[in-house]
N, C-alpha and C positions, 0 to 999 in steps of 0.2 A: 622516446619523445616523438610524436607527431606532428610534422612540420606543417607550420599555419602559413597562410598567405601575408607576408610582411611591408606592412600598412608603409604608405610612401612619406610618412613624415617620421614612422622611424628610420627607412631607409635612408631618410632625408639625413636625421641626425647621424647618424653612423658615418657617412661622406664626410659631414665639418669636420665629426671630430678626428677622422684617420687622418683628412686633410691637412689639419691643424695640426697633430704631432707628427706625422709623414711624412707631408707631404705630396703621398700617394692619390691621384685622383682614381674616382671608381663612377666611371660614366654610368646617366641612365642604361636600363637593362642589364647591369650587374647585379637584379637583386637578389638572383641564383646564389652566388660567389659570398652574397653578405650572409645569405641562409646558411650555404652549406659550412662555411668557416665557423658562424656564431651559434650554431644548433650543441656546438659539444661542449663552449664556452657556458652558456646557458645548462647546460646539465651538469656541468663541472660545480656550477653553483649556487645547485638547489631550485634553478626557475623552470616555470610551466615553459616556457616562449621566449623569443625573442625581443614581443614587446616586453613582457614584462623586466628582459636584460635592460631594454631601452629606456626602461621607467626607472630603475636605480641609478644607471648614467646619466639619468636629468638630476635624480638629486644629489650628486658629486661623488663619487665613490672613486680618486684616481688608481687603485689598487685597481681596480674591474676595466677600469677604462686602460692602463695597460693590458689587461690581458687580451682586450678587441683588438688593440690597435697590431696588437702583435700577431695576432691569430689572423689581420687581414694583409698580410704582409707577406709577398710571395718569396717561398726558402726553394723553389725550384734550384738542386743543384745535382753535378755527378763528379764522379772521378774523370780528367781529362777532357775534361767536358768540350765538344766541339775542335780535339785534338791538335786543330792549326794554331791558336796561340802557343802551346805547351811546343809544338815545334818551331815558331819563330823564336822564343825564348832562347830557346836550345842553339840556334844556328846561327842567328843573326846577333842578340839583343846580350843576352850575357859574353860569350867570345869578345862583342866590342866594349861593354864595360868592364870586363879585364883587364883590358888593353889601357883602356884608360884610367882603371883604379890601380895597376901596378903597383902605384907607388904608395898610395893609403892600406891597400888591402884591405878594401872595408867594400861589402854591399846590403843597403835594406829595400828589400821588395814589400809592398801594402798590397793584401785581398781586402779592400772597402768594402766590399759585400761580401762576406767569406759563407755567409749561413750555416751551416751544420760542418765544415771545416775542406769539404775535400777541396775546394781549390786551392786555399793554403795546400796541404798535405800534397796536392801533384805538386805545385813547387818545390817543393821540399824534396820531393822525392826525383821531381827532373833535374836540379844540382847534382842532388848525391850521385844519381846515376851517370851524369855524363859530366859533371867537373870531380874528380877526387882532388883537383890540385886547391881546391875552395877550402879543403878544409883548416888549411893555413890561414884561412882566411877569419876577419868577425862579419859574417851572416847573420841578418835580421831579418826575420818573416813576420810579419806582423797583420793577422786575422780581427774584424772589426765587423760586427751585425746592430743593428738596433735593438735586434729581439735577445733579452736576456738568455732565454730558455735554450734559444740556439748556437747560442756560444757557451753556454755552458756543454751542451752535447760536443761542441766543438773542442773543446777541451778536454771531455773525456775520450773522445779517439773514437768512439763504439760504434759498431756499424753493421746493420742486419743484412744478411746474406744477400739479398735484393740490392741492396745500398754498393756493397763489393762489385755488382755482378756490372752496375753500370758504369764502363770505361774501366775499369782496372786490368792490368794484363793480368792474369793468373800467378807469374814469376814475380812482380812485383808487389803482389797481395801475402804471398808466401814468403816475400822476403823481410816487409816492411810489418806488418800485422800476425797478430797471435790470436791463436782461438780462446772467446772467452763463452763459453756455453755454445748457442746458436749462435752466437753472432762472433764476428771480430773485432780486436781491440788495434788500434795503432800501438807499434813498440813505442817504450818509454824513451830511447834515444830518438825519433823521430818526433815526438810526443815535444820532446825538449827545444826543437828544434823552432817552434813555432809558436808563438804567443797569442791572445786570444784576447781580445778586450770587447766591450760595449760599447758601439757610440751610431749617435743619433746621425745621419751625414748632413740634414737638415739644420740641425741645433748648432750655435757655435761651437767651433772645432777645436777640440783639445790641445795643449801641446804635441805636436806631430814632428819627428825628426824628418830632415830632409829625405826624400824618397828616390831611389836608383829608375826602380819601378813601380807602378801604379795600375792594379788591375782593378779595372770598374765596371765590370761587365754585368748587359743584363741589368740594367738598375734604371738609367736613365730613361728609359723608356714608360716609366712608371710616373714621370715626372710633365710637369707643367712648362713653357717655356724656362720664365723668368727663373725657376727653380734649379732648370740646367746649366742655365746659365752663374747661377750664383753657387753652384758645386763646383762645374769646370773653373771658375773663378778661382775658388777656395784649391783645388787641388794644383793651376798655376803656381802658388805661392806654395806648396809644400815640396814638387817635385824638381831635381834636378835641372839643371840648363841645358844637360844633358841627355834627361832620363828619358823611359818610355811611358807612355799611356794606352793600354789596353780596353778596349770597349767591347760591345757586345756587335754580332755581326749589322743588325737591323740600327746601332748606332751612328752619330757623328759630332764632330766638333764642329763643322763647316758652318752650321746656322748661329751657334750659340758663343763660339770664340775662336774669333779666327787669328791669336795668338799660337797656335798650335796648325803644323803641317800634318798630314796624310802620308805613312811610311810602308810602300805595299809594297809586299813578297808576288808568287805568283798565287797563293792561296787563303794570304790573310793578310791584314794590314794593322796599324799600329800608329801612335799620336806620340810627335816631338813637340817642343817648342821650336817656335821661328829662330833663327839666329839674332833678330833684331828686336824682339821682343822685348 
């Protein structure tokens, strides 16, 4: 397919409607970003163009219009991604919720953007490695994307050699993962470990069990004020009194709810609630 120059009132439409089930804004001069995502959407279903994608999503087709909204939806993700949370985890952040679940034995960590699975999967795999005394324990990791397609991949484990190569140690690629062809598969007891759902973060939020921790990284930034503010909102009311909030380094709560303190290491930092909150 050769890629045509994309007329600004379809670029126009494509904005509401991502806007509309996203949330996601896509500022003028992304019309790069709209081409290059929608050129393979469009060949996936039979159309010359763009416009002509653009001309079936006027006449309703919500089947197609999932498939836009998801395809403009960024799944940027790696094994250990950014490595200083995955260490605050480890040192600070589970040790103290030990200490304080002693007596329930019970912890559930949320990837709210998990995309294609591996930050779930480092969680998963930084317990196992550095708490064995958890296994006593009931552990919930609970993986959540908007995009069906990527939580299904998330689910299946699979991961092509490029996928492995970024952030994983080598020891724990070999420990945790099996060859399935070219690519690797996560083993089925790590597999087990970790749950995998759909959900919109914009859309009313499902039944959610109280949360230990909450990793939201990378997300907000995709977001409109009021937007962030009515997520940190929602994620308030799900996570512990106790618990932690993880964001992405370029994030904060400071502008959008200042129910939540600033919790810094010498290398990364992390979101509580206030005490008086």
């Amino acid at each position: 397919m050769t890629p045509t120059t994309l007329a600004t009132s379809d670029f126009d439409y494509v904005r509401a409607l991502v806007r509309e089930r996203s949330a996601i804004v896509l500022e003028p001069g992304k019309e790069y970003l709209v081409q290059t995502r929608l050129q393979p959407v469009a060949q996936r279903n039979g159309l010359a163009d763009i416009g002509a994608l653009v001309d079936r999503l006027r006449r309703g087709e919500p089947a197609l219009a999932t498939q836009v909204v998801e395809a403009m939806t960024t799944n940027e993700t790696s094994f250990f991604r950014d490595a200083h949370p995955f260490e605050m985890l480890r040192t600070d952040v589970i040790p103290t919720l030990m200490e304080s679940r002693k007596t329930q034995r019970a912890l559930r960590i949320w990837s709210a953007a998990s995309s294609t699975g591996q930050e779930a999967y480092t969680i998963a795999m930084t317990l196992r490695e550095s708490f064995p005394q958890l296994a006593g324990w009931a552990v919930s990791i609970l993986g959540t994307d908007l995009s069906r397609d990527v939580v299904e991949k998330a689910k299946e484990g699979r991961y092509a050699q490029i996928e492995v190569n970024r952030g994983l140690p080598a020891p724990l690629l070999l420990k945790y993962f099996e060859r399935a062809g070219l690519a690797w598969k996560v083993k089925q007891e790590l597999r087990r470990a970790v749950e995998f759902k759909q959900m919109n973060l914009i859309a009313p939020w499902p039944s959610i069990p109280r949360m230990d921790v909450v990793f939201l990284r990378n997300v907000l930034i995709y977001f409109d004020g009021d937007t962030k503010r009515a997520i940190l909102a929602n994620v308030r009311r799900v996570i512990a009194p106790d618990g932690y909030l993880f964001l992405g380094a370029a994030e904060s709560t400071l502008q959008y709810d200042r129910t939540f303190e600033r919790i810094q290491t010498a290398r990364t930092n992390c979101y509580r609630l206030l005490q008086n909150s």
